[in-house]
N, C-alpha and C positions, 0 to 999 in steps of 0.2 A: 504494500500500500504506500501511497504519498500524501502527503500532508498538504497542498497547499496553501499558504497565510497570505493572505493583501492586507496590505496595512493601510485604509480605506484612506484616510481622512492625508496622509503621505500624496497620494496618488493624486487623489481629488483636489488640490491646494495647488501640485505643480502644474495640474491639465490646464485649471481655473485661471492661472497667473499665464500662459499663453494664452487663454482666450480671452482676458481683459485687454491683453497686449494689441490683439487684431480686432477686437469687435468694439464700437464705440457703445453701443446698448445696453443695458442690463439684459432685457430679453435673450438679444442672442448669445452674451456670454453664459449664461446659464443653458442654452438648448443646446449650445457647442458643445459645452463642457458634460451633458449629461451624453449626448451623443459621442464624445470622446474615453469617456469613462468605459462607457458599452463596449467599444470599438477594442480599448487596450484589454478590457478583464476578457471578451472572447479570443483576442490574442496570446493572454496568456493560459487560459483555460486548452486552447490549441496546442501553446506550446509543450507543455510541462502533464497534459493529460493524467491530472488527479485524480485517485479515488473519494480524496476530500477534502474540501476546499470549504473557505471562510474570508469572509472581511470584518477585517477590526475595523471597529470606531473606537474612538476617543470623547467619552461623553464629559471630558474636562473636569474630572473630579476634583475639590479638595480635599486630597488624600495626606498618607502618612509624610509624604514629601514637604508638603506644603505645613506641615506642624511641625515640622522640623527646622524649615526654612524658608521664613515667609517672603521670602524675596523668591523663592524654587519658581521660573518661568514667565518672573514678572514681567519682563523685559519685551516678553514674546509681543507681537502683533497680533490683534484679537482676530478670529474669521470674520471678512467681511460679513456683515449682520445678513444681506440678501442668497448668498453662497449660506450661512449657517440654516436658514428660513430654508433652501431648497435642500437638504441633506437628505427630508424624508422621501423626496421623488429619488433622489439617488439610489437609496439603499433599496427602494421596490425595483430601479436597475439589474439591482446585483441577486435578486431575488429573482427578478424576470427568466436572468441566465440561469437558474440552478445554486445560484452564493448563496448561503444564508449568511446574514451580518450579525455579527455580533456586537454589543453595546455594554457597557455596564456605568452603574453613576457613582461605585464608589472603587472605582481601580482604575487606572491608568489602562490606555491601550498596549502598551508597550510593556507589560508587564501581563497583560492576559496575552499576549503571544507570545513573552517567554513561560508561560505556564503550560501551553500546548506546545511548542516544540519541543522544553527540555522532559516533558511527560512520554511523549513519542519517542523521543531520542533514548529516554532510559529504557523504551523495551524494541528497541532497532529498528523504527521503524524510520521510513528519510520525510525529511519538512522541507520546503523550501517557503523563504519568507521573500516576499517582492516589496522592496521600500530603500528608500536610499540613505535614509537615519544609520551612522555609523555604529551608534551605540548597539545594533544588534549586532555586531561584531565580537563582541562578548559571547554571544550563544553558540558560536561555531566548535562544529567537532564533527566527524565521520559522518553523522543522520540530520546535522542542520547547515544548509546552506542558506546564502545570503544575496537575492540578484536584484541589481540596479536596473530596471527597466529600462530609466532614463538614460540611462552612458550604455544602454548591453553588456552589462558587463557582470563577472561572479567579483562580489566583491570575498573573497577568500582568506584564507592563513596564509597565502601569499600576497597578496593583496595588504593584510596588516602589516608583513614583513618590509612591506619594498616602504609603506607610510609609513609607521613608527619602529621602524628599525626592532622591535619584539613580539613574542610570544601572543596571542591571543592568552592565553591565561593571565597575560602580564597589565591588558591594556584597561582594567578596571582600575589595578591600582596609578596608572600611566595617570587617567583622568582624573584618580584624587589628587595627584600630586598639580598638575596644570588646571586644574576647574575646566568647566564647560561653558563657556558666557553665554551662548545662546541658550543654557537652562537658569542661567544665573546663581550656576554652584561655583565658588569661589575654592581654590587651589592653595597652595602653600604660598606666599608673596616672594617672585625672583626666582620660582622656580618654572620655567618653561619649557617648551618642548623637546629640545635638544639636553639640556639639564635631566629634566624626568624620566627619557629615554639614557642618560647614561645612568643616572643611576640607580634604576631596575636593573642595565644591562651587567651593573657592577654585585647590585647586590642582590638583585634575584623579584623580590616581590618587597612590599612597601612594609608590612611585619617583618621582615629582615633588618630591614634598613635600620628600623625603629629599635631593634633588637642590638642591633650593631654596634662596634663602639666610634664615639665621632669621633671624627678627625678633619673632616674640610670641611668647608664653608657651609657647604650645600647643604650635606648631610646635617651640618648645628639649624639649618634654616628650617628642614624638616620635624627635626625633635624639636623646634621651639613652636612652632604650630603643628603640632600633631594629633591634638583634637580636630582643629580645619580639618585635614588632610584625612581623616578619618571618617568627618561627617559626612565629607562629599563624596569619600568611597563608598557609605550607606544611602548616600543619594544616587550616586552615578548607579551604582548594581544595580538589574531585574529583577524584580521578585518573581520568583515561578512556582509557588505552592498556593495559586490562589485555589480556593473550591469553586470552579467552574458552574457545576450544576447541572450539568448536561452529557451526554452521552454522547461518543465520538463517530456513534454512528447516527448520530445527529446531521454531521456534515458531509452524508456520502452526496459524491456529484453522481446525479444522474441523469446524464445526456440524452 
């Protein structure tokens, strides 16, 4: 079996921001974009020929993130209110094809699609997630893969190697050490990306580092913020033990 994940709301935003680009209307950016929508999920429905397939939403919860850290995605730009207003003609889209969409209002999208792929992945079965969010980079291993529709491309463990120079196991703690500003989680201060890449590369994972005894600069900048560096490793991670609710043969595609 295969898993297919779309990460709805991923998908929908980048189609939406081409057709604002070419359409003066609100009409026609909305009928493009739902027509566009159709066009890429039967393309990759074609592609990748799943036994089961899903699109996430993201019902914008505030979740454990956001009590943690209330600044977690402030930054973001809201969906256009008229794009948010058409969402539900969308999701009857992906319903049309055989999707069933998935929604929840007190979890994060991205954390109820690391709950079904690392769930499948534990009993071998393959996932492929379609969204071009790095942070699911994190999820990869032998049964989860990760493809950019927009570039074609797998974004892979090679893929992480050739960008941040390590490990997919490495690049959870890579993000607490640099923060992620497009989430508005804050990193250790003077530590960036060429920095937190060498010294994972030196010391392995960021409990290491912390464990280590200092000696350079870096390393003293780390242990002196390493609540930060901590917090936002608890933000950056995916939770994937949510209780779904649902049964997996919920999402068989039936063409």
């Amino acid at each position: 079996m295969q898993l297919l994940i779309i990460d709805a709301l991923n998908l929908i935003r980048r189609i939406y921001a081409v057709q604002t680009s070419q359409h003066q209307d609100e009409v026609s950016q909305l009928a493009t974009t739902r027509t566009a929508v159709e066009q890429v999920a039967q393309k990759l429905l074609n592609q990748f020929t799943p036994s089961h397939v899903v699109a996430v939403f993201d019902g914008a919860p505030k979740g454990f993130r956001h009590r943690l850290h209330p600044d977690y995605k402030a930054g973001r730009p809201p969906m256009p209110d008229q794009l948010a207003a058409h969402l539900e003609q969308l999701q009857q889209s992906f319903w049309q094809l055989g999707i069933d969409a998935l929604l929840s209002d007190t979890d994060e999208a991205d954390d109820l699609i690391a709950t079904l792929a690392n769930t499948l992945a534990a009993h071998q079965r393959q996932v492929t997630i379609v969204s071009t969010d790095k942070g699911f980079c994190q999820l990869l291993n032998p049964w989860v893969r990760l493809w950019d529709h927009f570039n074609q491309r797998w974004l892979d463990a090679d893929h992480v190697q050739q960008r941040y120079g390590l490990a997919v196991e490495q690049l959870v703690d890579y993000w607490a050490l640099t923060g992620v500003s497009g989430s508005g989680i804050k990193g250790v201060p003077g530590i960036g990306p060429k920095r937190a890449q060498a010294l994972l590369q030196h010391h392995g994972s960021l409990d290491q580092l912390l464990a280590a005894r200092v000696e350079k600069r870096d390393e003293q900048r780390v242990r002196q913020h390493a609540s930060q560096a901590l917090l936002a490793r608890q933000l950056v991670k995916l939770v994937d033990d949510i209780e779904l609710g649902f049964n997996l043969k919920d999402l068989r595609y039936r063409r």
